[in-house]
ROLUMMI-999552 format. One line per 2 residues: number of its first residue (from 0); their letters; for each residue x, y, z of C-alpha. Coordinates in steps of 0.05 Angstrom, whole numbers, plus 32768, in hexadecimal, padded with zeros to 4 digits. Layout:
REM ROLUMMI-999552
NUM = a = X Y Z | ...
//
This chain:
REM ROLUMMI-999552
0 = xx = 81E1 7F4F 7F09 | 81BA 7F52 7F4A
2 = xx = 81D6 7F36 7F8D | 81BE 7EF9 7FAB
4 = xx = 81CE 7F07 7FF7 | 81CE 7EDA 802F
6 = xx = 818A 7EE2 804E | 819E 7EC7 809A
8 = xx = 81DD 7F05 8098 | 81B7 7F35 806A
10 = xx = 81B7 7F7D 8091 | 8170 7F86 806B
12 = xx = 814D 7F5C 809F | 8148 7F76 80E8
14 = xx = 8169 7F45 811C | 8122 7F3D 8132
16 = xx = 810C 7F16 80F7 | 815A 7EFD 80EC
18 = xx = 8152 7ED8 8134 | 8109 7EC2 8129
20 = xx = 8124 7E9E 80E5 | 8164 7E81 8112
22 = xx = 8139 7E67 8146 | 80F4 7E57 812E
24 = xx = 80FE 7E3F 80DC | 80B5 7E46 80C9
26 = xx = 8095 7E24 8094 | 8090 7E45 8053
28 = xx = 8074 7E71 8036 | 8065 7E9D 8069
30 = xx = 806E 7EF4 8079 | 8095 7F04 80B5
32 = xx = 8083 7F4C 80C6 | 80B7 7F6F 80FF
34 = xx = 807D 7F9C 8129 | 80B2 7FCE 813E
36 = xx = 80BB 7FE2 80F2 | 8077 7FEE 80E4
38 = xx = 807A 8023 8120 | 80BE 803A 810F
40 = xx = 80A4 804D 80BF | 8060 806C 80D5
42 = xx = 8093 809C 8108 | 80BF 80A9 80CD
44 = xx = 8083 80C4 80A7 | 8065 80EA 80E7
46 = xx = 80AE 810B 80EA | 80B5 811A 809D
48 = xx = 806E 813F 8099 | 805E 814E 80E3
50 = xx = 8021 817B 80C1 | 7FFD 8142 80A4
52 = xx = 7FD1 8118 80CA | 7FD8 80C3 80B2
54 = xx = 7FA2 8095 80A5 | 7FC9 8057 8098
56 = xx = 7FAB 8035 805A | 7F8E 7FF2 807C
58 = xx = 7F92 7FCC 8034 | 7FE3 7FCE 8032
60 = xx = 7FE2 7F9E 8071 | 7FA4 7F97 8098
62 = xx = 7FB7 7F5D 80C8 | 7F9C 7F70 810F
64 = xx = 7FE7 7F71 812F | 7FF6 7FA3 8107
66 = xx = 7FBE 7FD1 8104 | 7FC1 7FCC 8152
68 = xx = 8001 7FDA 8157 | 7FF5 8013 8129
70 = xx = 7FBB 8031 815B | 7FE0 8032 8194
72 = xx = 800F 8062 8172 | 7FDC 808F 8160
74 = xx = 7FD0 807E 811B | 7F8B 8090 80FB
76 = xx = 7F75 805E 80C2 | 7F5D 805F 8079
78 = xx = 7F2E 8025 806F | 7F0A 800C 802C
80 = xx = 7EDA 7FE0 804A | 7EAB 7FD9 8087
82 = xx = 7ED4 7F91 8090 | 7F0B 7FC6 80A2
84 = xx = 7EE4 7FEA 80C7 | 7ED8 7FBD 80F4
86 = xx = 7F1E 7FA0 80F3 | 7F3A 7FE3 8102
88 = xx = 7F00 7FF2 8140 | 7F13 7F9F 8166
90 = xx = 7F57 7FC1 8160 | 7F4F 7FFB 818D
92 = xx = 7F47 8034 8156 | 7F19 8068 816A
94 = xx = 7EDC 8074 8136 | 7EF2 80B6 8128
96 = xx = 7F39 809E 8115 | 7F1D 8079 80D7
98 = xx = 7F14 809A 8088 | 7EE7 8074 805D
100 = xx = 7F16 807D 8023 | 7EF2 8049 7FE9
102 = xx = 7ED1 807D 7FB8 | 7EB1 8038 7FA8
104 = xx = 7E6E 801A 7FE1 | 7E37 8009 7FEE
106 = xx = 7DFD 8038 800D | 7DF3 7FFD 8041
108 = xx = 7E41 8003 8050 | 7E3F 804B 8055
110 = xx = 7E02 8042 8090 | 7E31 800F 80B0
112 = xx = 7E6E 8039 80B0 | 7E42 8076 80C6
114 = xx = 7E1F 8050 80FD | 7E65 8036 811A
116 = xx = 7E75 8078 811F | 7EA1 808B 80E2
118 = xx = 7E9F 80D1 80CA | 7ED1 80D8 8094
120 = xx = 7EC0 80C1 804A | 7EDC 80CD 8009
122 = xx = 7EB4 80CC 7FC3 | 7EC2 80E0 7F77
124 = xx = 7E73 80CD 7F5F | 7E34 80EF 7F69
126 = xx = 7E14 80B4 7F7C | 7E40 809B 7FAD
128 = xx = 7E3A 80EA 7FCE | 7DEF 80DE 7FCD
130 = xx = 7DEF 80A2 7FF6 | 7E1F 80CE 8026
132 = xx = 7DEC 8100 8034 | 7DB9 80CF 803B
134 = xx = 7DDE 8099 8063 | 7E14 80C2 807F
136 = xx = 7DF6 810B 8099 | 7E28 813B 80AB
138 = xx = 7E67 8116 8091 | 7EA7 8133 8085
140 = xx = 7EB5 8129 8040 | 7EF0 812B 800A
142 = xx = 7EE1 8127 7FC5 | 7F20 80F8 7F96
144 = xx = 7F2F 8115 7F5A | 7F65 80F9 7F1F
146 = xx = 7FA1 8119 7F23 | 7FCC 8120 7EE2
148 = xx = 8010 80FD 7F02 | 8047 80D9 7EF2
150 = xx = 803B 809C 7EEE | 804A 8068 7F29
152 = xx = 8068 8024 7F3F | 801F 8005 7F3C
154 = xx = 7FED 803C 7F1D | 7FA9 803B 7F2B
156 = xx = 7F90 8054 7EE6 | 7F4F 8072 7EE0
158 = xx = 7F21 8052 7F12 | 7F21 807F 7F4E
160 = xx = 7F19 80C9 7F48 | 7EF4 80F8 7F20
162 = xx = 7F02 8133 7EEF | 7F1A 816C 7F22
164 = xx = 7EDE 8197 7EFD | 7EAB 8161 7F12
166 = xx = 7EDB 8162 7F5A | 7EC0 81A7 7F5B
168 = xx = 7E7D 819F 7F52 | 7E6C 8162 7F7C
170 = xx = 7E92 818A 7FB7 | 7E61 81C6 7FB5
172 = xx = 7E24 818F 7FAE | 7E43 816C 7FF0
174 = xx = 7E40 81AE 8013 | 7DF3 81BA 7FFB
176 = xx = 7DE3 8175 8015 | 7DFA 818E 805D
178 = xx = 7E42 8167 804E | 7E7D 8180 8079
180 = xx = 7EA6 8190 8037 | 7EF3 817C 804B
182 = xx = 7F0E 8186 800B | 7F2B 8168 7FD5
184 = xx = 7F53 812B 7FD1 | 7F85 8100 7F9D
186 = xx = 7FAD 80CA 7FA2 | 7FF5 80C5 7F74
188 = xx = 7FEB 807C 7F68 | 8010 8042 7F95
190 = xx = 8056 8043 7F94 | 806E 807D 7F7E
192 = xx = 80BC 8090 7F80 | 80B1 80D8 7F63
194 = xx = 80AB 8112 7F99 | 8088 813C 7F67
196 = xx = 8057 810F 7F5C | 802A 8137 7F90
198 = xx = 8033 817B 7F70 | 8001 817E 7F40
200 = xx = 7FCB 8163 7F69 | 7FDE 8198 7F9F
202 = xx = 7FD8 81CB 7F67 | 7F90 81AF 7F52
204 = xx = 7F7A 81A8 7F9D | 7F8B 81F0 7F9F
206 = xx = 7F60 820A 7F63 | 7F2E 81DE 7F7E
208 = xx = 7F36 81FD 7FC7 | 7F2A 8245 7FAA
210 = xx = 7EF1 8231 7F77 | 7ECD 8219 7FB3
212 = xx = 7EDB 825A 7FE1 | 7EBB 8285 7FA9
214 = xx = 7E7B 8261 7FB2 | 7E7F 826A 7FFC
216 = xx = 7E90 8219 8004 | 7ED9 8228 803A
218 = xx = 7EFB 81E3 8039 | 7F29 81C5 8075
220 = xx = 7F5E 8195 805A | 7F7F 816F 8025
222 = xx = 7F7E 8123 8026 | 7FC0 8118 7FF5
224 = xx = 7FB6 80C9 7FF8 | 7FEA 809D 7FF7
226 = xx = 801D 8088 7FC5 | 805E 808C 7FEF
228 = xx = 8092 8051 7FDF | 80BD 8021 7FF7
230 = xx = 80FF 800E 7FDB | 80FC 7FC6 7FB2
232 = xx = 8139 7FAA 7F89 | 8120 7FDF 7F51
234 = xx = 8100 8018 7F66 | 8129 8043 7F99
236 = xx = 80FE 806D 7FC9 | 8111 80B1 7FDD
238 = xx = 8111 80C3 8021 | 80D5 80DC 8038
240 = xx = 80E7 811C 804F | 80F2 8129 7FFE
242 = xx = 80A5 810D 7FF8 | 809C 8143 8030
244 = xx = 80C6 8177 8015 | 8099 8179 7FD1
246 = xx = 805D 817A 7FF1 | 8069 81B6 8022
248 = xx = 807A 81E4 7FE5 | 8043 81CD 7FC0
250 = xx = 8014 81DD 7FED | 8037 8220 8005
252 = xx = 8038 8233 7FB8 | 7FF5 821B 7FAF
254 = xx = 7FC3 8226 7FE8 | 7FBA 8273 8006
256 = xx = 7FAB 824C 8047 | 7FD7 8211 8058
258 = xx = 7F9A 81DA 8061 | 7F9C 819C 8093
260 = xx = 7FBF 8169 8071 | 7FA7 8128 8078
262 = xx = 7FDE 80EE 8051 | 7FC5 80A8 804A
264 = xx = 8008 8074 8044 | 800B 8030 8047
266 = xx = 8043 800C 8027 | 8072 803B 8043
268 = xx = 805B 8022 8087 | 805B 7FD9 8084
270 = xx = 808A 7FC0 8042 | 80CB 7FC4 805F
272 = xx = 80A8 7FAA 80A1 | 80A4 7F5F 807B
274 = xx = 80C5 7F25 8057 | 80B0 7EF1 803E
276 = xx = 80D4 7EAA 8048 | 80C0 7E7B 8011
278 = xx = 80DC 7E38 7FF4 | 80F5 7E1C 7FB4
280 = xx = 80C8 7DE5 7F99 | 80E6 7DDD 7F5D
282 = xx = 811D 7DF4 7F2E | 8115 7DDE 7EE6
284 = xx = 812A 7DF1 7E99 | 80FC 7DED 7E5E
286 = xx = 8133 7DCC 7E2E | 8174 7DB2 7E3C
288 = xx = 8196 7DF3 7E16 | 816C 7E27 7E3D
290 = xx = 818D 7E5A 7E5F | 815B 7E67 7E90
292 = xx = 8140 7E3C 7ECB | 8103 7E3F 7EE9
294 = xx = 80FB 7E45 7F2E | 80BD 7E3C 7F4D
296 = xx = 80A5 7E4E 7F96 | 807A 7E41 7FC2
298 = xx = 8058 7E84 7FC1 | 803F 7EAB 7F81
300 = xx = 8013 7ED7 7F62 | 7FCE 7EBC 7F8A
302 = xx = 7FF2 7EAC 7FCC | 8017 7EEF 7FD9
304 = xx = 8038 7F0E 7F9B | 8007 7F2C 7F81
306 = xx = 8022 7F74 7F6F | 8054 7F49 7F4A
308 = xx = 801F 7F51 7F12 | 803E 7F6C 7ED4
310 = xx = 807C 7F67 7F02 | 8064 7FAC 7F1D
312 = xx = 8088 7F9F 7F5D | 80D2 7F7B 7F58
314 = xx = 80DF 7F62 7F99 | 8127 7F57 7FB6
316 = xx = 8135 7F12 7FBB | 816E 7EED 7FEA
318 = xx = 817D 7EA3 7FEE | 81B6 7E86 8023
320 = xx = 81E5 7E77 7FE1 | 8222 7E9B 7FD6
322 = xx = 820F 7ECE 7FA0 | 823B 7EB2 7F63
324 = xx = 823E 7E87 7F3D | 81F5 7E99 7F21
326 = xx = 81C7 7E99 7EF3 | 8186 7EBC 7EC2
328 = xx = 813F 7E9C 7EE8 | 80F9 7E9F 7EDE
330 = xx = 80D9 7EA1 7F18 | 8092 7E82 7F1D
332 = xx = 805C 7E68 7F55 | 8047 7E29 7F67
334 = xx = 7FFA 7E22 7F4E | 7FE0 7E07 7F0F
336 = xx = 7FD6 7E4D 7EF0 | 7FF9 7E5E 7EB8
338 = xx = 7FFB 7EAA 7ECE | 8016 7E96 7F0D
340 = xx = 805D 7EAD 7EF2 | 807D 7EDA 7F19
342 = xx = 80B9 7EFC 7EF7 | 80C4 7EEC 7EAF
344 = xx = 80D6 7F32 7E96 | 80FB 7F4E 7ECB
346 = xx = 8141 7F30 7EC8 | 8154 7F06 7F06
348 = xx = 818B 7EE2 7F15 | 8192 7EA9 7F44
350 = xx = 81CB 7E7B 7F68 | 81D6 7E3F 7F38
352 = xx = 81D4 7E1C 7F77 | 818E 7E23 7F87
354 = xx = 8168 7DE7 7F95 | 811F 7DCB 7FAB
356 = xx = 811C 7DDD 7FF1 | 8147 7E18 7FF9
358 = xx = 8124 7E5D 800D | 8129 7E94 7FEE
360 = xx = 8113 7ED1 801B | 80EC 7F08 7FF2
362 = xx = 80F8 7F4F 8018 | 80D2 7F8B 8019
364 = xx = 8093 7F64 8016 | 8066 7F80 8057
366 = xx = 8035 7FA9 8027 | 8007 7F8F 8000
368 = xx = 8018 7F40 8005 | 7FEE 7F17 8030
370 = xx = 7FAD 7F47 802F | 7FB8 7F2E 7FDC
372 = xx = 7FBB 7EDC 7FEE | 7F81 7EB1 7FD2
374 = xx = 7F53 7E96 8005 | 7F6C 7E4F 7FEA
376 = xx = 7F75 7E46 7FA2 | 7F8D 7E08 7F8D
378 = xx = 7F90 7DF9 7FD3 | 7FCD 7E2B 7FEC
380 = xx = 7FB7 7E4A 8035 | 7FB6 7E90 8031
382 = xx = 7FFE 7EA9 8045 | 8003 7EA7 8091
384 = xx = 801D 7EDA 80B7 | 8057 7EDE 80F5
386 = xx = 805F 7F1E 811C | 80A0 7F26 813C
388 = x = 80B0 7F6A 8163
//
């Protein structure tokens, strides 16, 4: 059985957000995110691999409080978009702070980028490097390739990377087409709990590294992505320094050279940085004899949850009920959707006391929640955002 804590005395939330929720009660649904954890977790991972530059992944949480607040410390940025581009310039990051990261745009968006002064890109297509040559002269470049890795809280399958082989060739082509040839790059998938996850990308990186200096094509770093997780009710992160730990020897054992390392996170920056407060509309059984009640919320898969698809992502869940008596729930959203379920697999219990109208506060949830909300289907807002901190 999991426990049902009081939300108002839980020590998960920071007396920031447990004094905004005293004082202010906002209306539901909305994500609180506490400002000074976003800068404590992006000094954690500055401490736990002081070698690696960060480019904070913009898509985990791109609201403009954060990625300011993010700036000021230093951070450089990892964008997918010239939309975040531009977010990340109004901000006060500097055009040379920002990686073009999506193997996946548009010649006119690489022109954009390039005239706004970005000089970092990453592909995995020839195409896509053709339209860097033409669009973006003189680029620094990293080529994605698939690594074979374990596989992670919310894998990314097969659609970004290429074969390291075809890694290989595309790099030398970048460097014929006057390409500043970074190196190689990978990313472990989102969410991953398993400190060796990196190690066999390292490894290819390496044989990729040496490939390239036989042909006379020197490479300057190793972009290892992102990937690096947050604790949620279950999946238990390691500490990063074990993230770190793996890496280091991988690329000692790997590399002749030690390269710049370049590390892209984003949920490890911002999840444990948010909650969400939401409110019971309704709680409801499907027969009189059914063991489970549904609960439904007034945030789900379209307004929020989103990495809740095939319950990828179990959230932590507290209501202000005592934590027994209880019982088995599905949990579901509030639009007329019928895959607007939220947990139906994953067993969760909840207070039998639970009623229309209580909240029930869903931790963990800075990464990934409101960049995911609908513009307005059905006619739910898009999840609004408080910054506290």
């Amino acid at each position: 059985m999991h426990a049902v804590l009081d939300s108002v005395a839980s020590p998960d939330l920071s007396p920031r957000l447990r004094a905004f929720l005293a004082d202010r009660a906002p209306a539901t649904p909305c994500l609180l995110i506490d400002l000074a954890v976003v800068r404590t977790n992006y000094h954690a991972m500055r401490a736990a691999l002081p070698e690696a530059a960060i480019f904070y992944a913009v898509k985990a949480n791109p609201a403009p409080e954060v990625v300011r607040a993010l700036a000021a410390e230093g951070s450089a940025f990892d964008v997918a978009s010239t939309g975040e581009i531009d977010l990340c310039l109004a901000q006060g990051a500097a055009p040379e702070s920002l990686s073009y990261g999506n193997p996946i745009k548009k010649a006119a968006d690489i022109a954009y980028a390039h005239a706004r002064g970005v000089r970092r890109f990453t592909f995995d297509a020839e195409g896509d490097l053709e339209n860097l040559a033409e669009h973006a002269p003189g680029s620094r470049v990293w080529c994605r390739f698939l690594v074979d890795a374990p596989q992670s809280g919310t894998p990314f399958g097969k659609k970004f990377g290429c074969a390291p082989a075809m890694a290989r060739r595309l790099l030398i082509r970048a460097h014929e087409l006057g390409l500043a040839v970074d190196g190689a790059c990978f990313h472990v998938g989102s969410q991953h709990t398993d400190p060796a996850a990196w190690v066999a990308g390292i490894a290819e990186a390496g044989a990729i590294a040496r490939d390239l200096a036989t042909v006379g094509v020197p490479t300057r770093s190793l972009n290892l992505g992102g990937g690096f997780p947050a604790s949620y009710r279950d999946q238990q992160a390691p500490p990063l320094t074990a993230h770190a730990e793996a890496i280091r020897a991988a690329v000692a054992e790997h590399f002749d050279q030690a390269p710049e390392l370049v590390v892209e996170p984003g949920r490890a920056i911002v999840a444990t940085a948010g909650m969400i407060r939401s409110e019971v509309v309704l709680v409801s059984r499907k027969s009189d004899d059914d063991e489970y009640r549904w609960v439904y919320l007034d945030i789900g898969r379209y307004s929020g949850l989103a990495e809740t698809e095939n319950e990828y992502i179990a959230y932590r869940l507290r209501t202000a009920h005592p934590a027994t008596p209880d019982g088995p729930v599905v949990i579901a959203g509030p639009t007329c959707d019928g895959d607007d379920v939220i947990y139906q697999n994953t067993p969760y219990r909840l207070p039998m006391a639970l009623r229309a109208g209580d909240h029930v506060d869903i931790l963990d949830a800075g990464a990934y929640t409101a960049s995911y909300s609908s513009v307005s289907f059905n006619g739910f807002p898009p999840l609004p955002t408080v910054f506290v901190g």
